[in-house]
C-alpha positions as CSV (number, residue, x, y, z in Angstrom):
1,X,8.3,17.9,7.1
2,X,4.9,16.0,7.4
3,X,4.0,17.0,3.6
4,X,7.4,15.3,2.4
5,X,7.0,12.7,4.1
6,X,3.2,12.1,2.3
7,X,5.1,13.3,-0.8
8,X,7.8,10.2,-0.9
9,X,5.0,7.9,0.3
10,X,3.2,8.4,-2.5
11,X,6.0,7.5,-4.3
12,X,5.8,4.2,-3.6
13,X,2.1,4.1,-5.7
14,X,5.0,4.2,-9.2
15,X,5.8,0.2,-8.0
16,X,2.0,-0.8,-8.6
17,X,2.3,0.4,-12.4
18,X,3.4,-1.7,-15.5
19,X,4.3,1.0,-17.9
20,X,8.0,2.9,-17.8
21,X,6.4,5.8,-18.8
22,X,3.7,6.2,-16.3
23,X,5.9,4.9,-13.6
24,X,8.1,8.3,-14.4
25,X,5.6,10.6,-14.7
26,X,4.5,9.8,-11.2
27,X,8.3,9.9,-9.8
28,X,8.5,13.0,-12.3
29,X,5.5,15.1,-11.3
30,X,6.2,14.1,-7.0
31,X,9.8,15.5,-8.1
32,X,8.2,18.8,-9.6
33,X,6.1,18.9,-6.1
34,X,9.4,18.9,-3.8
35,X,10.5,21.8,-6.2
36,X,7.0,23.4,-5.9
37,X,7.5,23.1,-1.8
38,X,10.9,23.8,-1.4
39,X,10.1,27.5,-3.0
40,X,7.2,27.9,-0.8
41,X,8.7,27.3,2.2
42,X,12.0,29.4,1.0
43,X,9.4,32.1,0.8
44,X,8.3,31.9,4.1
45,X,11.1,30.9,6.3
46,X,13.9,33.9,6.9
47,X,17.2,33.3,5.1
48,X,19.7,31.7,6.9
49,X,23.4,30.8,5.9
50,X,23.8,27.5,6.9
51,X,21.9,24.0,6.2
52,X,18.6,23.8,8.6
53,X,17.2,20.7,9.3
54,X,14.4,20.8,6.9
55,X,16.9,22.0,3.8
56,X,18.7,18.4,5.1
57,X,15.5,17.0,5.0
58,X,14.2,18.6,1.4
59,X,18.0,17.4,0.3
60,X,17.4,13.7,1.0
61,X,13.2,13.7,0.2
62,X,15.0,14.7,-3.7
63,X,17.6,12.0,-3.3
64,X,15.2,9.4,-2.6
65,X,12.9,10.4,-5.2
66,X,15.8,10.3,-7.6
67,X,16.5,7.0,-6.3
68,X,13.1,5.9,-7.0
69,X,13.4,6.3,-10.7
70,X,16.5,4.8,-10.8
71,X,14.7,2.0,-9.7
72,X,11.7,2.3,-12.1
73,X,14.4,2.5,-14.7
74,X,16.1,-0.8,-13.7
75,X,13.1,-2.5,-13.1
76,X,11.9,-2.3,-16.4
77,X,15.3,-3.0,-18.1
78,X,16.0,-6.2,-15.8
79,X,12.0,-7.1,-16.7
80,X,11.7,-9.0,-13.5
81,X,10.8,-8.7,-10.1
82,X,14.0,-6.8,-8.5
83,X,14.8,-7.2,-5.1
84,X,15.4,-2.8,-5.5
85,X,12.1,-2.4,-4.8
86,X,12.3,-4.0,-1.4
87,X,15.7,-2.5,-0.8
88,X,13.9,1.2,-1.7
89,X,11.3,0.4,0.8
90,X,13.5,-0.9,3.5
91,X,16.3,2.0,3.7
92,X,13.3,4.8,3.0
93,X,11.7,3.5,6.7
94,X,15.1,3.0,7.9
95,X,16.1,6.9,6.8
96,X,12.7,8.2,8.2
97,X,13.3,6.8,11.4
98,X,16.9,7.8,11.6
99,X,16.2,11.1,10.3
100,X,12.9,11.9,12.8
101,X,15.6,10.7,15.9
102,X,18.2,12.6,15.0
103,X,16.1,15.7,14.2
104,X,14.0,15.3,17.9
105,X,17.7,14.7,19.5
106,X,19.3,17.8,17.8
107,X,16.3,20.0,18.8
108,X,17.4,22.9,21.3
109,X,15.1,22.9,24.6
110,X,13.2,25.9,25.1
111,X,14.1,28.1,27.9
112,X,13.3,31.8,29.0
113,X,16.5,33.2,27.0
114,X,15.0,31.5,23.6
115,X,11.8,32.5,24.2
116,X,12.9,36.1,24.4
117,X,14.8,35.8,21.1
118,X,12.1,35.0,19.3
């Protein structure tokens, strides 16, 4: 979840940029990363039928970077300072931390019987 989480954060670097189009292919190419990882990880994890926590997780890292260049998108159409980029910021940190305590609350404790299922 670590690597997503440097993966949205870069994100961010798309505000610094004037240009629409190189705002995008930054949003565009993170986007095409969270693809890249999501198959990797598919790969290597054993398949399960339900949602885990990190498919929840992957889910909302694409959300937000969808989010993101719907952003870009209005920023350059409303060609002003928005207050979206402060509002992108704000709920990202806000889902992070909701996300990271729910995720360490939901976590099953280890005990002997769990151990000898793995």
């Amino acid at each position: 979840m670590h690597i997503l989480l440097f993966i949205n954060q870069v994100s961010f670097t798309s505000f610094l940029m004037d240009d629409l189009a190189d705002k995008m292919s930054v949003t565009l190419t993170l986007l095409l990363t969270n693809v890249a990882f999501k198959l990797v990880v598919a790969d290597s994890l054993p398949p399960v039928s339900s949602l885990t926590t990190m498919d929840l997780y992957m889910i909302s890292s694409f959300a937000f970077l969808g989010l993101v260049s719907l952003e870009n998108v209005l920023y350059v159409v409303a060609n002003e300072q928005p207050v979206f980029v402060k509002a992108v910021i704000v709920s990202w940190a806000l889902f992070q931390l909701a996300f990271f305590t729910w995720a360490q609350s939901a976590r099953r404790p280890l005990t002997s019987s769990t151990i000898l299922e793995l």
